[in-house]
Backbone as a printed PyTorch tensor [residue, N CA C, xyz], in Angstrom:
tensor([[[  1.9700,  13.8570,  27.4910],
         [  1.1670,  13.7220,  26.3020],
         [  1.2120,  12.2700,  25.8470]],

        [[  0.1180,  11.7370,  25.7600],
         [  0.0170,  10.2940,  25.6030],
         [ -0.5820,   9.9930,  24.3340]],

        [[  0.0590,   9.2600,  23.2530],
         [ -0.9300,   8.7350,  21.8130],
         [ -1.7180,   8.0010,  22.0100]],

        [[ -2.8020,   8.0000,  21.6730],
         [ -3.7470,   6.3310,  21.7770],
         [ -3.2140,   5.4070,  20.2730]],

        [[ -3.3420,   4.0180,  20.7190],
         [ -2.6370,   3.5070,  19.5750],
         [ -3.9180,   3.6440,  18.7160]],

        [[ -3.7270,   3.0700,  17.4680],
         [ -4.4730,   3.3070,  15.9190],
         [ -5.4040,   2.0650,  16.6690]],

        [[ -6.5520,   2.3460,  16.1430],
         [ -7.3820,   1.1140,  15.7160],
         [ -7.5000,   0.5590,  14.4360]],

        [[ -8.1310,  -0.8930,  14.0870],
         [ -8.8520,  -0.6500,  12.9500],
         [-10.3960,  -0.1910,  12.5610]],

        [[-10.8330,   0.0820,  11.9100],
         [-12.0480,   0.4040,  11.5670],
         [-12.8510,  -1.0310,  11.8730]],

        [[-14.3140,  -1.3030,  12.3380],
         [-14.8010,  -2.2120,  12.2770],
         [-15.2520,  -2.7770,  11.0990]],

        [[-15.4910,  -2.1380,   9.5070],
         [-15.6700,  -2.8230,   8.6780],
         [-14.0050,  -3.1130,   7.7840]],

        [[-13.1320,  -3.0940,   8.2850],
         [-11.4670,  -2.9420,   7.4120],
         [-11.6480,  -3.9360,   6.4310]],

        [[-11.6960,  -5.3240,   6.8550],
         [-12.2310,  -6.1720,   5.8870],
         [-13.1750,  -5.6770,   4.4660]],

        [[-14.3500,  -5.1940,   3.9740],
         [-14.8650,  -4.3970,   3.2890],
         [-14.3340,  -3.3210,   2.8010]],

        [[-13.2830,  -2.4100,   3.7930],
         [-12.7130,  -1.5900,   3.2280],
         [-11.5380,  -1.9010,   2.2590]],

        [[-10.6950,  -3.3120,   2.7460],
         [ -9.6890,  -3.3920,   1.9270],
         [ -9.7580,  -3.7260,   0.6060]],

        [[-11.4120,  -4.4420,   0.4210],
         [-11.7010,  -5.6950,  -0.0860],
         [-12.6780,  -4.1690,  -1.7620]],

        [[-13.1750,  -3.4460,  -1.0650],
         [-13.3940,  -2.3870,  -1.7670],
         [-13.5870,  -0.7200,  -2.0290]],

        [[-12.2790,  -0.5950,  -1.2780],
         [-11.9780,   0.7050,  -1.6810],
         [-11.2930,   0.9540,  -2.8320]],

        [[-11.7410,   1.9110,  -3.6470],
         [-10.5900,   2.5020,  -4.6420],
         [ -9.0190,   3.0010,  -3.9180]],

        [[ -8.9300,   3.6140,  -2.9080],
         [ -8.2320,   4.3380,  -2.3270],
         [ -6.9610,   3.1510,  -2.3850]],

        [[ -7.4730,   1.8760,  -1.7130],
         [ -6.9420,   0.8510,  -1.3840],
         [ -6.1540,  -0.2410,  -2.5150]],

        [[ -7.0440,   0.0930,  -3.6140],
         [ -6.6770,  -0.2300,  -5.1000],
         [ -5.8610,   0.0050,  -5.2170]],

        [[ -5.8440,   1.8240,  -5.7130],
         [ -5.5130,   2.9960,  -6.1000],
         [ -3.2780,   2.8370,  -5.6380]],

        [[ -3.8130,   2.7080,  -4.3680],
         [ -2.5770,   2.3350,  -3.2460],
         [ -1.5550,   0.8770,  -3.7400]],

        [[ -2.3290,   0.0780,  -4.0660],
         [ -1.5100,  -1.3830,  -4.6580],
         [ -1.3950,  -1.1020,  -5.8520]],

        [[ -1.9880,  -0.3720,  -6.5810],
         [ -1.5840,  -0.4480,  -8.0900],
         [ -0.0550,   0.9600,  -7.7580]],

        [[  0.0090,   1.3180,  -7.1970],
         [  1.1110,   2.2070,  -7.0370],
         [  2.0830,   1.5920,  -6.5680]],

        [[  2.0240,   0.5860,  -5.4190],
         [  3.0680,   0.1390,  -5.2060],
         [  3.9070,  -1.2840,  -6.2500]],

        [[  2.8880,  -2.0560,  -6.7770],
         [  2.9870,  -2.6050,  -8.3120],
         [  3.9400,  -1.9150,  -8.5620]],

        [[  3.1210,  -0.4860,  -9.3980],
         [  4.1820,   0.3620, -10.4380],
         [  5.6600,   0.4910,  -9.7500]],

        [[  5.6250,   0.6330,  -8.6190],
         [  6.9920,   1.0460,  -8.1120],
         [  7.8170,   0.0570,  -7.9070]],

        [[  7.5180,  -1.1780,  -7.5620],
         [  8.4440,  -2.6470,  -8.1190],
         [  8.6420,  -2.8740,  -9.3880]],

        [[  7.7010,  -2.6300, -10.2680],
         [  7.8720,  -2.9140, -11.6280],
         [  9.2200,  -1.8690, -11.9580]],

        [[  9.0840,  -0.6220, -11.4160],
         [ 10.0770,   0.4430, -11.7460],
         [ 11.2990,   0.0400, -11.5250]],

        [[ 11.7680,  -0.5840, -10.9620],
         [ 13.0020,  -1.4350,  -9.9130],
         [ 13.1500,  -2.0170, -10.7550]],

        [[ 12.5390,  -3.3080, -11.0600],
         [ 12.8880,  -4.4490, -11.3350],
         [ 12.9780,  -4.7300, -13.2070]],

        [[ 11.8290,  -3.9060, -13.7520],
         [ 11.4730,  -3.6240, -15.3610],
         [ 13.7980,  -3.3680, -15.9890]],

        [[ 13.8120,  -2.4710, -15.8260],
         [ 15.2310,  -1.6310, -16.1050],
         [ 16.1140,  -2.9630, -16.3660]],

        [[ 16.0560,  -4.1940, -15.4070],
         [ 16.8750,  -5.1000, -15.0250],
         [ 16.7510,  -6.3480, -16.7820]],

        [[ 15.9250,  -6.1460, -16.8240],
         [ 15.2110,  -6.9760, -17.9810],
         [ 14.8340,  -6.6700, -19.7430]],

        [[ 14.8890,  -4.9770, -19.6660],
         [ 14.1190,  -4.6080, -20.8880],
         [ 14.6620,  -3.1660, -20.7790]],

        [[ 15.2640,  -2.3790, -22.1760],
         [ 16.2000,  -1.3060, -22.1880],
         [ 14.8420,  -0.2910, -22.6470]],

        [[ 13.4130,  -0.7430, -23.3640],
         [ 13.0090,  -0.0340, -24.3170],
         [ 12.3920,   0.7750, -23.6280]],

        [[ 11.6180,   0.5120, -21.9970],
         [ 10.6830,   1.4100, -21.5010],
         [ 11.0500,   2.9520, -21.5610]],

        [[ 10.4060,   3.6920, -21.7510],
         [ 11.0240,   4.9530, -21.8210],
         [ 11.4150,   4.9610, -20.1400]],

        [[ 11.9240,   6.1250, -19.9560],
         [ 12.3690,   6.5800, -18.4460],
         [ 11.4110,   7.1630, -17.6360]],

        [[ 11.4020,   6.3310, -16.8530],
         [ 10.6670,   7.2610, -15.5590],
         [  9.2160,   6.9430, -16.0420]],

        [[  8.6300,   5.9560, -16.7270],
         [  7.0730,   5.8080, -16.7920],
         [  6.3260,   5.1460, -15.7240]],

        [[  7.1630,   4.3880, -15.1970],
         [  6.6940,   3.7060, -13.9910],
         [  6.4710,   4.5180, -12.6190]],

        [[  7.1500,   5.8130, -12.5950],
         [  7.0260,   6.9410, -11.9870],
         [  5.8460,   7.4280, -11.6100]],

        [[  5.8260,   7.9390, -12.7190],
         [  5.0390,   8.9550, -13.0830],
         [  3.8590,   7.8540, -13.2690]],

        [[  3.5260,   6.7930, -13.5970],
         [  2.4700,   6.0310, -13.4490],
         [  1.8750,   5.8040, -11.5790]],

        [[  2.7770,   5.4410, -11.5320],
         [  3.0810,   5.3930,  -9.8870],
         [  2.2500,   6.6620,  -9.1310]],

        [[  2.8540,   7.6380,  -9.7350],
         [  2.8710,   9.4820,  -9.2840],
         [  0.9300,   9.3450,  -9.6050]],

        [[  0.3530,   9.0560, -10.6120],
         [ -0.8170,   9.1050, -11.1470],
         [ -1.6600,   8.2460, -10.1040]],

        [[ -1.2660,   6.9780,  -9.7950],
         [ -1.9960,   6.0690,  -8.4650],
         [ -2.3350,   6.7210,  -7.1970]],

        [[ -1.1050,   7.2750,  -6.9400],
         [ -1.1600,   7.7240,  -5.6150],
         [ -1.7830,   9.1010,  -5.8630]],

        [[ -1.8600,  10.1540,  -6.5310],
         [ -3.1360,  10.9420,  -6.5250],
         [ -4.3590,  10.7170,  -6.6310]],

        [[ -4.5580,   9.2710,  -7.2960],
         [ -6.0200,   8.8070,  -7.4670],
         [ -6.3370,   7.7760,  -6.1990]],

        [[ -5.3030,   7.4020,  -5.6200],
         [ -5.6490,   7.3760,  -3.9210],
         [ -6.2240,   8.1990,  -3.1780]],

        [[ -5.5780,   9.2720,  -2.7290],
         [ -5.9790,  10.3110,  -2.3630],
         [ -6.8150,  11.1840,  -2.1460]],

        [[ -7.6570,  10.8880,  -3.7020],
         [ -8.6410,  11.5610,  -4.2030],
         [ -9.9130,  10.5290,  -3.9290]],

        [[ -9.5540,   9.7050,  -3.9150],
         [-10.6810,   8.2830,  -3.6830],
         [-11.2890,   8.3390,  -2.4900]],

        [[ -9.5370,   8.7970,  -1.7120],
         [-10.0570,   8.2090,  -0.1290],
         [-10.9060,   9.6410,   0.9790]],

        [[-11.3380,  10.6860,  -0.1160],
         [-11.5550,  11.9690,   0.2680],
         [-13.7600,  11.4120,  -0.3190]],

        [[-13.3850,  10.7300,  -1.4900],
         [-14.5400,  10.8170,  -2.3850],
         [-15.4940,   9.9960,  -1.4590]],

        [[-16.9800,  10.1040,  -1.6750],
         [-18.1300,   9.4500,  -1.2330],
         [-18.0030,   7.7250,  -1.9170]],

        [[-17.7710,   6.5140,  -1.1930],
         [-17.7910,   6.0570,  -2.0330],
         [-19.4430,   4.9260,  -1.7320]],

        [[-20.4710,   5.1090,  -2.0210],
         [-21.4950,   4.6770,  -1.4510],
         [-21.8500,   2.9750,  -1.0880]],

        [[-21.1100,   2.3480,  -2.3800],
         [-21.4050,   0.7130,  -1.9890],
         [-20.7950,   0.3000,  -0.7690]],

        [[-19.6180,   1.4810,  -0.7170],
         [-18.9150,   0.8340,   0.4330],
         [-19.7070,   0.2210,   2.1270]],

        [[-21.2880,   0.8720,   1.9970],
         [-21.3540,   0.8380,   3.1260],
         [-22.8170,   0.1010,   2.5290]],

        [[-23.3050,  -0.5430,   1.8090],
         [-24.7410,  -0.6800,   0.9750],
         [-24.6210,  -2.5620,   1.6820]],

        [[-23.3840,  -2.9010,   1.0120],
         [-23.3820,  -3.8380,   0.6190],
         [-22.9710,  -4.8540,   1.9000]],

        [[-23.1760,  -6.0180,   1.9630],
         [-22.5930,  -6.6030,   3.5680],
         [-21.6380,  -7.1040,   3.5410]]])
């Protein structure tokens, strides 16, 4: 049983440049450094918002990368 390796897509450029999914994905990983690093600096954040902010990105990834997104393919 043999894998073929991954490609990229021929438009990836466009995709990175405007997908929500792709957004969606960096603003989650943001939140999750900020989560790390926030604690180190500042006592007031409540607990676990960066989480659960985090938790909120990555479903709206998900959901993005399922959704029609039409400019994606309009525009050059």
């Amino acid at each position: 049983m043999c894998m073929k390796r991954p490609k990229l897509a021929p438009e990836w450029r466009n995709i990175v440049q405007k997908a929500w999914s792709m957004r969606l994905g960096a603003l989650a990983a943001v939140l999750s450094g900020v989560e790390v690093v926030l604690p180190l600096f500042a006592n007031e954040v409540p607990r676990n918002l960066f989480a659960a902010l985090s938790f909120v990105a990555v479903i709206g990834a998900m959901v993005a990368r399922v959704v029609a997104q039409p400019k994606m393919h309009n525009e050059p």
